[in-house]
Backbone as JSON, one array per atom type, in Angstrom:
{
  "sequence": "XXXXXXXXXXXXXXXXXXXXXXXXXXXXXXXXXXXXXXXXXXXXXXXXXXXXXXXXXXXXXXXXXXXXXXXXXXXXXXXXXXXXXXXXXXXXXXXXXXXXXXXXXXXXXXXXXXXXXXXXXXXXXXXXXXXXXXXXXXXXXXXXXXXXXXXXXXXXXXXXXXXXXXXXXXXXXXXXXXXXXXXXXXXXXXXXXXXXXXXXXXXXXXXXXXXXX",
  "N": [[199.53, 64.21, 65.59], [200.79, 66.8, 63.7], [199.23, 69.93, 62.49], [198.73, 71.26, 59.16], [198.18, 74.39, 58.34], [196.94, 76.48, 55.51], [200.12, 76.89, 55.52], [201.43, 77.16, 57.58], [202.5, 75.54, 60.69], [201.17, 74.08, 63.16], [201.65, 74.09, 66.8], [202.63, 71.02, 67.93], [202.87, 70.03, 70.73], [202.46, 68.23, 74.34], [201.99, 70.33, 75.54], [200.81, 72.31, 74.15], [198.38, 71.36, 73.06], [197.0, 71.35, 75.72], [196.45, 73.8, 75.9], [194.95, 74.38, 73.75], [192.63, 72.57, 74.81], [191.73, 73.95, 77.25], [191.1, 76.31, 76.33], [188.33, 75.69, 74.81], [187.27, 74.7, 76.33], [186.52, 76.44, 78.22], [186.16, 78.83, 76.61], [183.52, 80.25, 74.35], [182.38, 78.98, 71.17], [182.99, 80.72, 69.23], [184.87, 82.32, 70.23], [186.45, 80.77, 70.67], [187.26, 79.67, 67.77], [188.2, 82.07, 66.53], [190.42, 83.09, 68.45], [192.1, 80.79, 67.35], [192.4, 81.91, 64.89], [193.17, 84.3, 64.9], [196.73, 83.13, 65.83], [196.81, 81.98, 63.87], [196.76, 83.85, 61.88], [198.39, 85.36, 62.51], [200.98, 84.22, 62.81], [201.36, 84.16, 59.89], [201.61, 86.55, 58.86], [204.13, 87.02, 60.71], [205.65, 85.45, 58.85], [205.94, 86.98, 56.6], [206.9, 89.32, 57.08], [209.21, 88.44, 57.83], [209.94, 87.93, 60.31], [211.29, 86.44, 63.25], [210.1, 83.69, 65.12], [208.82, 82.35, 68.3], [206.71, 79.74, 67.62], [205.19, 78.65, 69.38], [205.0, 79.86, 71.83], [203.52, 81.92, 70.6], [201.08, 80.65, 69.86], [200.15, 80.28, 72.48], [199.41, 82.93, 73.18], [198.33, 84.14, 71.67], [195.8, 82.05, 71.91], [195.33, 82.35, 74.64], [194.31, 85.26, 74.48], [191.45, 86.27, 74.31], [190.82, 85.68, 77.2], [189.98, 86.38, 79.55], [187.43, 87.78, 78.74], [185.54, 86.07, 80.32], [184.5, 84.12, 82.54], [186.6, 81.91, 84.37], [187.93, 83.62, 84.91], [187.72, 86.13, 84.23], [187.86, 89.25, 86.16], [187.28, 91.26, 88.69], [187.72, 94.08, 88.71], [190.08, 94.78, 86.88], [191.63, 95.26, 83.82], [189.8, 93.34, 80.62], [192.18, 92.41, 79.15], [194.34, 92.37, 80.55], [193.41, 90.13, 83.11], [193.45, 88.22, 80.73], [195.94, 88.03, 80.25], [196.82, 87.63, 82.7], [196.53, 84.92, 83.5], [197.22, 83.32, 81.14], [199.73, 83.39, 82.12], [200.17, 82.57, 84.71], [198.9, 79.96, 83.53], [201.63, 79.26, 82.31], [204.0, 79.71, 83.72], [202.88, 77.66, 85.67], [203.81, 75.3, 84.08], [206.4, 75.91, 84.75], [207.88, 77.31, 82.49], [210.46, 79.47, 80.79], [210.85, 82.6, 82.62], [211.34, 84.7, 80.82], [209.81, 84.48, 78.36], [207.39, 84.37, 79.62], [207.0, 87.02, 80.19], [207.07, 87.57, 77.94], [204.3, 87.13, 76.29], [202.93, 87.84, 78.45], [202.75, 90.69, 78.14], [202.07, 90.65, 75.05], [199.49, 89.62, 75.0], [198.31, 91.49, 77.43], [198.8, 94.03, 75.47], [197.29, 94.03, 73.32], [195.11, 95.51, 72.52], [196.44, 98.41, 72.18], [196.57, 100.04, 69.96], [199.23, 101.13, 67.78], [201.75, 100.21, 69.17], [202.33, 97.4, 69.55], [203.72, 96.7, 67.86], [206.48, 97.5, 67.81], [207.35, 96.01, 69.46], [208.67, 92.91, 70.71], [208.94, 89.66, 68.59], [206.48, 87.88, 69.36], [205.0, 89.72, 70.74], [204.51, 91.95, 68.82], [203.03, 90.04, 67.0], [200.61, 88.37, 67.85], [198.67, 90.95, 68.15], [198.67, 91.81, 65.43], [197.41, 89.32, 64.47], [195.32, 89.95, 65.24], [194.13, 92.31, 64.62], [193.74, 91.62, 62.24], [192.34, 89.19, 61.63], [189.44, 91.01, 63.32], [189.87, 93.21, 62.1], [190.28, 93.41, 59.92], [192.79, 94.63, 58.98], [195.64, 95.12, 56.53], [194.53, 93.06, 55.1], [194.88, 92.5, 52.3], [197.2, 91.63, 52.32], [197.46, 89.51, 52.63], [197.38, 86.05, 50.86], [193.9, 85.35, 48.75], [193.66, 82.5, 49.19], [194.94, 81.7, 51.27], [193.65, 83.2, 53.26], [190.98, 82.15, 52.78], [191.64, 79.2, 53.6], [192.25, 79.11, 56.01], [190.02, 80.02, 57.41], [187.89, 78.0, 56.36], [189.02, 75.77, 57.96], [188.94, 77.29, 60.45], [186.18, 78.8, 60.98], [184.61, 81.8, 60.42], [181.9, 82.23, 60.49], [178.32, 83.06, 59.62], [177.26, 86.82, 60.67], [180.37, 87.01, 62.34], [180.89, 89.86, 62.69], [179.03, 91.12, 64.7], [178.75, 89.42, 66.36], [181.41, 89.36, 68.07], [181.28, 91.96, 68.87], [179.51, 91.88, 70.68], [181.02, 90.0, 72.29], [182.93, 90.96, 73.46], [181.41, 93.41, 74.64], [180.16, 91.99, 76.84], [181.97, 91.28, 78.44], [182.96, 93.77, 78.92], [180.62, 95.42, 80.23], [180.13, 95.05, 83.11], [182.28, 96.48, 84.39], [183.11, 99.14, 83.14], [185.01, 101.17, 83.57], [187.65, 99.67, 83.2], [187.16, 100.4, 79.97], [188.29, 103.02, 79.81], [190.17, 104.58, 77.49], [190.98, 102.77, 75.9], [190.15, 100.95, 73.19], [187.9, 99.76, 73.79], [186.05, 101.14, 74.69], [184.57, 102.27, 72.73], [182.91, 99.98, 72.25], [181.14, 100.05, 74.21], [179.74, 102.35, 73.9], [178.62, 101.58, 71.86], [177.0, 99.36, 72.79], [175.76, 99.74, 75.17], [173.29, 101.38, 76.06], [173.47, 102.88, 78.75], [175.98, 103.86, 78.88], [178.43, 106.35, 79.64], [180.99, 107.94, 78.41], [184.42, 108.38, 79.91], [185.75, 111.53, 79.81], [189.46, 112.37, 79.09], [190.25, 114.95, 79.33], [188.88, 116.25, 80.29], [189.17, 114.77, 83.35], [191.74, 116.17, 83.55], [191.13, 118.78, 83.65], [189.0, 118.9, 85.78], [190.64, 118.05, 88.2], [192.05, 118.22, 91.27], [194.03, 119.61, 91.35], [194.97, 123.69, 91.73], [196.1, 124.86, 89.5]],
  "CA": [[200.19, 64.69, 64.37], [200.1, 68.26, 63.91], [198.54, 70.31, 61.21], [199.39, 72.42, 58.81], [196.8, 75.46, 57.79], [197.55, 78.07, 55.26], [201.3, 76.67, 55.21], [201.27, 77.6, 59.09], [202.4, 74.13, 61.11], [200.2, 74.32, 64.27], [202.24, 73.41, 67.43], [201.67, 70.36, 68.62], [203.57, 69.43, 72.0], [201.33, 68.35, 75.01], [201.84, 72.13, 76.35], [199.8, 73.53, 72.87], [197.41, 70.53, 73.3], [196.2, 71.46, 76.81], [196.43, 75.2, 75.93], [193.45, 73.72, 73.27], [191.4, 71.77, 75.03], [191.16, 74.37, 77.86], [190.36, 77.28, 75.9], [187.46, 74.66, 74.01], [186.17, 74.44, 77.66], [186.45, 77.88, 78.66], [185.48, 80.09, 75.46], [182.57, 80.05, 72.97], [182.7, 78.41, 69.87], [183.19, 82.22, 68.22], [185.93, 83.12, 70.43], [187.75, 79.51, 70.39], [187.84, 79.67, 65.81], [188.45, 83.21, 66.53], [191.81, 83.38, 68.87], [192.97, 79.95, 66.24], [193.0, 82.49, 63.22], [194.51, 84.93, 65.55], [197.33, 82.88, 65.98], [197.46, 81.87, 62.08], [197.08, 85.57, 60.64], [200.02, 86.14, 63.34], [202.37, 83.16, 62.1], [201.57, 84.4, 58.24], [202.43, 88.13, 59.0], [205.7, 87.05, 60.84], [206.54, 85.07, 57.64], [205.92, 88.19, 55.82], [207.6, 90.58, 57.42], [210.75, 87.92, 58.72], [210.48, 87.65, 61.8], [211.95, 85.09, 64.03], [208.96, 84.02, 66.15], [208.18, 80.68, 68.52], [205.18, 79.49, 67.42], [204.2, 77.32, 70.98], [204.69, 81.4, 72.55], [202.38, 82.81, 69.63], [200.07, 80.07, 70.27], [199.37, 80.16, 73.91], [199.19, 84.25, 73.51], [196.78, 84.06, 70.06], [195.0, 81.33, 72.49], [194.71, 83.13, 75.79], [194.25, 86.91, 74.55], [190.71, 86.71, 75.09], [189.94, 84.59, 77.86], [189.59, 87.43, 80.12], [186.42, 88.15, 78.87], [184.53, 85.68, 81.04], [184.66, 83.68, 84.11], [186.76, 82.28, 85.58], [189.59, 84.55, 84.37], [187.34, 87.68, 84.38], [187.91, 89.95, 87.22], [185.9, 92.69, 88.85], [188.39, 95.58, 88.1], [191.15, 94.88, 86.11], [191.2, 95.18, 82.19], [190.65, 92.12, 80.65], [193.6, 92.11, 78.74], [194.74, 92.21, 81.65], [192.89, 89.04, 83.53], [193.71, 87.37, 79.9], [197.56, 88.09, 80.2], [197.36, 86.65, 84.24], [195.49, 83.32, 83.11], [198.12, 83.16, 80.22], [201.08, 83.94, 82.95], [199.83, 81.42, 85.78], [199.38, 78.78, 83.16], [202.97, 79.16, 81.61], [204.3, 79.26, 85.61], [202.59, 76.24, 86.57], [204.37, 74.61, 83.43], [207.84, 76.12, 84.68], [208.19, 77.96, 81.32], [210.98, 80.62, 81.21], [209.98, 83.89, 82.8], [211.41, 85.79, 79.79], [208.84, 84.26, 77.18], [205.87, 84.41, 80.5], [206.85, 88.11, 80.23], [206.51, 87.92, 76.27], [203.03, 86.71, 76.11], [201.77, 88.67, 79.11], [202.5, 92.09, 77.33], [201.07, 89.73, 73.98], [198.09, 89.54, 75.48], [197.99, 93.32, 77.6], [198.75, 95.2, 74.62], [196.78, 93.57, 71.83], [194.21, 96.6, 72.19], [196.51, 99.51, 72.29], [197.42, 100.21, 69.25], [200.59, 101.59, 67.96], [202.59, 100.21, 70.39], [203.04, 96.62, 69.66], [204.56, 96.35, 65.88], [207.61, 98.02, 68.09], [207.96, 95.05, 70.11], [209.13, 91.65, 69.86], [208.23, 89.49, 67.58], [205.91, 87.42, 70.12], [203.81, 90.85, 70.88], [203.72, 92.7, 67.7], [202.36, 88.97, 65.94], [199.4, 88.45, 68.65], [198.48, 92.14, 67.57], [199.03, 91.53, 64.13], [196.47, 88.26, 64.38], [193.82, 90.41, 66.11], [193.91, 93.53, 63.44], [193.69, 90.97, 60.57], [190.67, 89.03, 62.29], [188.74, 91.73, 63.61], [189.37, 94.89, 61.6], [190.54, 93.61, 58.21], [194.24, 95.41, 58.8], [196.61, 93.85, 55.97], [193.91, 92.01, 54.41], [195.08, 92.07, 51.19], [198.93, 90.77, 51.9], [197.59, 87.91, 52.93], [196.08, 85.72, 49.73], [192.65, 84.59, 49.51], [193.98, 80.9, 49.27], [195.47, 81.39, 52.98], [192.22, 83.64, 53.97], [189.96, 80.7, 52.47], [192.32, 78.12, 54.15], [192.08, 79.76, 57.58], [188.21, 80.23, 58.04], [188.04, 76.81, 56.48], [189.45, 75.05, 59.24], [188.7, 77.94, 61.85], [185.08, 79.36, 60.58], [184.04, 82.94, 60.85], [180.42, 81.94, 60.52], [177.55, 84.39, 59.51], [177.14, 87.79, 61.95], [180.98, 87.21, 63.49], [181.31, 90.9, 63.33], [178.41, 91.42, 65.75], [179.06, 88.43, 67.62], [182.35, 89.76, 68.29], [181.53, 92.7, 69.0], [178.66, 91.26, 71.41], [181.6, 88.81, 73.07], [183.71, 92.43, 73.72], [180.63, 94.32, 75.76], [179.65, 91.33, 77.65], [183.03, 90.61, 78.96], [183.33, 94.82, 79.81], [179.95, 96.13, 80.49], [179.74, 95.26, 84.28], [183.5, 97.18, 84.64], [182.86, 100.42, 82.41], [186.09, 101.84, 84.2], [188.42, 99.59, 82.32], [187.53, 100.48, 78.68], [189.08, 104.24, 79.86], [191.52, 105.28, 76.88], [191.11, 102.02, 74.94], [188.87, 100.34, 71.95], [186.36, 98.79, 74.22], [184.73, 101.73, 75.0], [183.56, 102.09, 71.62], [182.18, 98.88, 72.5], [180.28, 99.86, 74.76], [179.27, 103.48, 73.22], [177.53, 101.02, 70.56], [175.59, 98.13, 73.03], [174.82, 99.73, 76.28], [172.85, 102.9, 76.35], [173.65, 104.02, 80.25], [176.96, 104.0, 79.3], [178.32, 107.67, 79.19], [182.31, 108.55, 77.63], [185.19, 109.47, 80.24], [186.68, 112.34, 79.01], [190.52, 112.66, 79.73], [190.42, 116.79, 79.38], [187.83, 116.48, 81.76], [190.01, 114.77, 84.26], [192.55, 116.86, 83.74], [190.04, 120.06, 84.33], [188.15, 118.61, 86.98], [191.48, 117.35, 89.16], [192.23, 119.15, 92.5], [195.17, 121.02, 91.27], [194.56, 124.72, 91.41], [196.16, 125.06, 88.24]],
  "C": [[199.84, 66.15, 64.14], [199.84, 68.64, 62.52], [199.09, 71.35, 60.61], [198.44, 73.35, 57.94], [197.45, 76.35, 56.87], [199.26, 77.9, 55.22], [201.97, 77.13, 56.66], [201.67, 75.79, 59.53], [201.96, 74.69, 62.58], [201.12, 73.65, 65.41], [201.88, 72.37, 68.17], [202.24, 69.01, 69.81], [202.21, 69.29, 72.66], [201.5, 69.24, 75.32], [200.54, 72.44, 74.97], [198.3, 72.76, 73.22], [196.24, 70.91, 74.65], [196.19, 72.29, 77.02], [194.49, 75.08, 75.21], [193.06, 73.77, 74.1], [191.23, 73.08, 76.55], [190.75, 75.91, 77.66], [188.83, 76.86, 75.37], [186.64, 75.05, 75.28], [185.76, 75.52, 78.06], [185.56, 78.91, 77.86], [183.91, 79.49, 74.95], [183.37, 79.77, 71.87], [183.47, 79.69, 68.86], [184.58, 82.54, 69.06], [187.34, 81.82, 70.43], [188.38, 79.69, 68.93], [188.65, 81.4, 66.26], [190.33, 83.36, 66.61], [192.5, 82.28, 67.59], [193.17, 81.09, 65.22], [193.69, 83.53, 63.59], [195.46, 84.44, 65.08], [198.08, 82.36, 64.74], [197.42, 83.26, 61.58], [198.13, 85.64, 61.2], [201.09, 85.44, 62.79], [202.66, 83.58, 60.69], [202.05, 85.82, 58.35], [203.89, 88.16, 59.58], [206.14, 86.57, 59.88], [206.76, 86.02, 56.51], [206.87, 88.86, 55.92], [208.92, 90.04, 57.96], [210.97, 88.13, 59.74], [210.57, 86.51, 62.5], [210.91, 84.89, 65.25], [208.92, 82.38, 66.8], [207.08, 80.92, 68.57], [204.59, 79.08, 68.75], [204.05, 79.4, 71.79], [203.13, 81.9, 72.08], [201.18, 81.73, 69.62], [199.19, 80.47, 71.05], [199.08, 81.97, 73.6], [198.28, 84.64, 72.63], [195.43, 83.34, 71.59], [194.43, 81.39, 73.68], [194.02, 84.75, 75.53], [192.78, 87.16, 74.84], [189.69, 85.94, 76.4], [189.63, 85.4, 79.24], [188.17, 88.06, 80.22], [185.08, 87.65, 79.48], [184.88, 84.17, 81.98], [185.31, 82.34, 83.25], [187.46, 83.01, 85.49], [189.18, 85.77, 84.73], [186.75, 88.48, 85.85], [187.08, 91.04, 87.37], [186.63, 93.97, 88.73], [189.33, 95.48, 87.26], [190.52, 95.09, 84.67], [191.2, 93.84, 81.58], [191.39, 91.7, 79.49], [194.01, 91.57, 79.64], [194.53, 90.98, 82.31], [193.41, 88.11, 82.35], [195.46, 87.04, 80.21], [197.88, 87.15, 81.83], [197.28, 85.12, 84.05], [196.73, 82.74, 82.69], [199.84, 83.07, 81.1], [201.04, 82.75, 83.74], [199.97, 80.22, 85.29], [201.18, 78.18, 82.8], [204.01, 78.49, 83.4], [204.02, 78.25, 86.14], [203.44, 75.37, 85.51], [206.0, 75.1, 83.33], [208.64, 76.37, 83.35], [209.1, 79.33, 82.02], [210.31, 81.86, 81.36], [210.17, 85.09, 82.13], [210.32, 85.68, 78.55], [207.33, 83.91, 78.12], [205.81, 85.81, 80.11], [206.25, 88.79, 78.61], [205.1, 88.1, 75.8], [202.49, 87.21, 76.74], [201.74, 90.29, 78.19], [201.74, 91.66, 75.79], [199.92, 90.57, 73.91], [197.48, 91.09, 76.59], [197.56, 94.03, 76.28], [198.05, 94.85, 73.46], [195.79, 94.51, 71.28], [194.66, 97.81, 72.13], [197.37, 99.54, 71.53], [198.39, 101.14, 68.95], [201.9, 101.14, 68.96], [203.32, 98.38, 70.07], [203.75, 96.39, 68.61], [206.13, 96.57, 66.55], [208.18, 96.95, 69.01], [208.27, 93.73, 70.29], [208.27, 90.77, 69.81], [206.54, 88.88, 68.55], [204.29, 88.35, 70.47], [203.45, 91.46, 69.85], [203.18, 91.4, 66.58], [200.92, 88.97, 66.97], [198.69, 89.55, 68.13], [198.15, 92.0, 66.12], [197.32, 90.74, 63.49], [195.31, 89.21, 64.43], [193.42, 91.45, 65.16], [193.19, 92.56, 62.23], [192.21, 90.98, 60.68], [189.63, 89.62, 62.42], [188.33, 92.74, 62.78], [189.97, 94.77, 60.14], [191.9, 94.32, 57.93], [194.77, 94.67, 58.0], [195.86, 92.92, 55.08], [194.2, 91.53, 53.12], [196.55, 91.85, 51.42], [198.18, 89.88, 52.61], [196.53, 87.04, 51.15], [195.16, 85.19, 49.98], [192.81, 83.1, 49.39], [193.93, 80.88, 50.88], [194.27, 81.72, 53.57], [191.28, 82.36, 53.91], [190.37, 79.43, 53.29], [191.84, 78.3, 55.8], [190.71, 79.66, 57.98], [188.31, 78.87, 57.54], [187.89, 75.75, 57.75], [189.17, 76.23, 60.74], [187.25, 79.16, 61.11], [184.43, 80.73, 61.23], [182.86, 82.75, 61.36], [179.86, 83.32, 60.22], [177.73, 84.69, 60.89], [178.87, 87.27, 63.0], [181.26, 88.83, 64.2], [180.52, 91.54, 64.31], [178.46, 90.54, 66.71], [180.4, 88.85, 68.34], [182.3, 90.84, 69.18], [180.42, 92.28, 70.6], [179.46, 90.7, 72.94], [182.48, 89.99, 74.08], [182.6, 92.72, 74.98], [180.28, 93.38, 76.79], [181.14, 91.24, 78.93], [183.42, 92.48, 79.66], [182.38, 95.68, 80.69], [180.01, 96.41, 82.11], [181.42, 96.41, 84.96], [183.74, 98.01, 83.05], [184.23, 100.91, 82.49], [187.18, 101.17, 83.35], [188.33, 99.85, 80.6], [188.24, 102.16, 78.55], [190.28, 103.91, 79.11], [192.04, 103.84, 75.91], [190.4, 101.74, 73.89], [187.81, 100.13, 72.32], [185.47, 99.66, 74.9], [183.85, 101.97, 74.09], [182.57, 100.89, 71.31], [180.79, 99.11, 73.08], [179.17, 101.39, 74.34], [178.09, 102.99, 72.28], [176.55, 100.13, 71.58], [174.83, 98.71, 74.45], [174.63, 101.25, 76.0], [173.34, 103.79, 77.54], [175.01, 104.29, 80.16], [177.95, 105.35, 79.05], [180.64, 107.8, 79.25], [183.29, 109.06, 79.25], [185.88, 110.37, 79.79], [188.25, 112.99, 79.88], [190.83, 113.97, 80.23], [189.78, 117.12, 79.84], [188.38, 116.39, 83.05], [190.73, 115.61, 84.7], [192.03, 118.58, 84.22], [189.92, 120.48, 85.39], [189.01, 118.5, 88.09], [191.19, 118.32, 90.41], [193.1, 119.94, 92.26], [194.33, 121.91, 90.97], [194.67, 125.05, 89.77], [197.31, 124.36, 87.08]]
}
């Protein structure tokens, strides 16, 4: 029977079901409640703003976005957006889901860290986005009411310290590949937990290159 959070109805085919139970297996407890309120701040901001969204999409892409950040998903070079968006792609593919709403959820789940970019794209990507601002950085906090806020942690619990656990779940999942937080959020990640870790600078690149000039 499926649930309904916050006035949110939770999808609940066996596809959403075994999207669950293998994030449950996969994540931490902090990043399992976590991606769930993702995927509810994202459903309450498309009802906001009217947009026409499938929920079972905005599920699996709330419910994969960070599973990238640790084995088996997490790769030795890619970004893991990136590794999150393949996971999220492979599963949909093995369940012979159309490859216009595989393509939805992989950019979802890519672009959820580079902001500006997804609000412009459909609904599927700029709600994933949406989820992750609310969650993380408090974007919007006040159009949502504290009934729905209260409703949401409720049933999907911040717990004391998520914003250092969070931020904790981030460096672990980039420290050993430094190279992908180039020109995104997660280097400020790592600017804050690892000391050796020293800033690329783009106007350096561009300096340093081999062109003469």
């Amino acid at each position: 029977m499926s649930k309904i959070i916050a006035g949110v109805r939770a999808p609940d085919s066996a596809l959403a079901h075994e999207v669950e139970q293998l994030v449950r297996d996969t994540e931490s407890e902090l990043l399992y409640h976590h991606s769930n309120r993702v995927f509810l701040f994202g459903a309450l901001a498309g009802q906001r703003k009217t947009l026409k969204v499938d929920l079972e999409l905005l599920y699996i892409g709330a419910m994969f976005h960070d599973m990238g950040l640790q084995p088996p998903y997490a790769s030795a070079e890619e970004r893991f957006e990136v590794d999150g968006a393949n996971a999220a792609a492979a599963f949909m593919r093995s369940h012979n889901i159309d490859e216009r709403d595989v393509e939805d959820v992989w950019d979802a789940i890519a672009l959820h860290t580079t902001p500006g970019i997804p609000k412009h794209k459909r609904p599927v990507v700029a709600l994933v986005t949406a989820g992750v601002e609310m969650d993380v950085l408090g974007i919007e906090y006040d159009a949502f009411t504290p009934q729905q806020r209260d409703e949401i942690c409720a049933c999907h619990p911040r717990g004391h310290g998520f914003k250092n656990g969070i931020i904790d779940a981030f460096a672990c999942g980039t420290i050993k590949k430094p190279a992908t937080t180039f020109g995104n959020v997660k280097a400020d990640v790592l600017a804050l937990r690892d000391p050796s870790y020293r800033r690329v600078s783009f106007t350096d690149m561009i300096l340093n290159s081999k062109w003469a000039d």
